[in-house]
LOTI-644779 format. One record per residue (C-alpha): residue number from 1; x, y, z. Coordinates in steps of 0.05 Angstrom, whole numbers, padded with zeros to 5 digits. Layout:
N
+-----+--------+--------+--------+
: num :      u :      v :      w :
+-----+--------+--------+--------+
: NUM :      X :      Y :      Z :
...
+-----+--------+--------+--------+
REM end
This chain:
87
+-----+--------+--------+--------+
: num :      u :      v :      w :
+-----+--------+--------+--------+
:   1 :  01470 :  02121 :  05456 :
:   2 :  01498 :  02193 :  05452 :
:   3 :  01424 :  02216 :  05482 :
:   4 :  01417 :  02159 :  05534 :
:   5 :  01489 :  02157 :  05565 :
:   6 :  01528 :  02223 :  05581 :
:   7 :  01593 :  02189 :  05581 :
:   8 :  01582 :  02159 :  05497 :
:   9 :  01642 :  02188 :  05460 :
:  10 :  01632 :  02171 :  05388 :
:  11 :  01573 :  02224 :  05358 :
:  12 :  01519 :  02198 :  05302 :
:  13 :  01553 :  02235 :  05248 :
:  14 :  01623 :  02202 :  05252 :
:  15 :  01584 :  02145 :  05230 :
:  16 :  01549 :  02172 :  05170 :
:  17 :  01616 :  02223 :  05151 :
:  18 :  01673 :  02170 :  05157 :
:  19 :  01677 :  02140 :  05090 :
:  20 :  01667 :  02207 :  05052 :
:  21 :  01718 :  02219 :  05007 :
:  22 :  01722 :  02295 :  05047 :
:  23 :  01739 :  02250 :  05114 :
:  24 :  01781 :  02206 :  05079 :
:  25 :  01825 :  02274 :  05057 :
:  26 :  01818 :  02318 :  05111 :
:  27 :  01817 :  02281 :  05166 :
:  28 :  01891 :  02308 :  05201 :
:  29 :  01877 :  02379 :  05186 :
:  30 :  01816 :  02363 :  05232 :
:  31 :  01852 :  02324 :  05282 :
:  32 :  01903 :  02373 :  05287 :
:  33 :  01855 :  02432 :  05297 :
:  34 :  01817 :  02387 :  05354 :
:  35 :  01894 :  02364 :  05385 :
:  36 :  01909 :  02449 :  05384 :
:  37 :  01840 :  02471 :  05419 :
:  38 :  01840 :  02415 :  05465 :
:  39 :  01917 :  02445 :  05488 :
:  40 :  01892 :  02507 :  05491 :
:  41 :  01832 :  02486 :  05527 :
:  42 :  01863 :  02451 :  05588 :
:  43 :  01934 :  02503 :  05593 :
:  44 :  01893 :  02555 :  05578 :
:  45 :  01821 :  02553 :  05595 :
:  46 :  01775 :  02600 :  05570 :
:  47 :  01808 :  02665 :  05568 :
:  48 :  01867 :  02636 :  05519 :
:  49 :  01810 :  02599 :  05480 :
:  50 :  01778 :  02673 :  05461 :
:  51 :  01842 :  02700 :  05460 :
:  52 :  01865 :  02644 :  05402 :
:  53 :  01800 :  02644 :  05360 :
:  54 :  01810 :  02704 :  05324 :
:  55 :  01884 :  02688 :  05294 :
:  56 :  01846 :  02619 :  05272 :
:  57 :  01802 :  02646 :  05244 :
:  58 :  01849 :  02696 :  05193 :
:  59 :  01888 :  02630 :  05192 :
:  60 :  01819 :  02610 :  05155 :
:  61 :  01807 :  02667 :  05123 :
:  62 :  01879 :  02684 :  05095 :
:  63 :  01866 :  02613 :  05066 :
:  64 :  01810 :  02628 :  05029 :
:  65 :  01833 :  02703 :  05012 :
:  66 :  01896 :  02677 :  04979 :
:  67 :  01848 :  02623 :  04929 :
:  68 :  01808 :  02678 :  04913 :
:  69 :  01866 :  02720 :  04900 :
:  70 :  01899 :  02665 :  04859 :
:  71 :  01843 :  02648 :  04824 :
:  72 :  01833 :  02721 :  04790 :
:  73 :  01903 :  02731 :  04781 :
:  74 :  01887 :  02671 :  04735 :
:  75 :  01828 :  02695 :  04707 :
:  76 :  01866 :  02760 :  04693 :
:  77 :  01921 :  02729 :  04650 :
:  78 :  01885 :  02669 :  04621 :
:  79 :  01919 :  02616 :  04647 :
:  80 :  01895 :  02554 :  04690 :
:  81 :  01873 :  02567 :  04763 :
:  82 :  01918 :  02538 :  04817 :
:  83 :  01872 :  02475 :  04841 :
:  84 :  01867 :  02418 :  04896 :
:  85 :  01887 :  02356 :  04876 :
:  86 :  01822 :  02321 :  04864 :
:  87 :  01829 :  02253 :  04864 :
+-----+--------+--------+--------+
REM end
């Protein structure tokens, strides 16, 4: 449908992603990433949209930096790594 009709909103892999325990979890951190670059989209256009992507990005990164950080200030003193609450 996505191929035949322009206007289909729903794409194949919504189907095939939406009962995977990763959906199930992190599905508002992804609507509220799509709800922030569809702001900045349409009160911004383009030029904010370039202008925002690098500060997401560190948001990303400083993410990541700061497990990696945790995880050998763990290793250094032996104790048990700061994990995500696996279900």
């Amino acid at each position: 449908m996505r191929y035949s009709f322009f206007w289909w909103p729903l794409h194949p892999l919504g189907y095939a992603l939406c009962y995977s325990w990763t959906i199930i979890v992190f599905w508002f951190p992804c609507f509220v990433a799509w709800l922030i670059k569809v702001v900045v989209m349409r009160y911004g256009g383009m030029k904010m949209y370039l202008r925002a992507r690098p500060f997401m990005l560190g948001l990303i990164m400083g993410e990541f930096s700061m497990a990696v950080v945790w995880a050998l200030i763990a290793w250094a003193f032996t104790a048990p790594a700061p994990s995500f609450p696996w279900p």
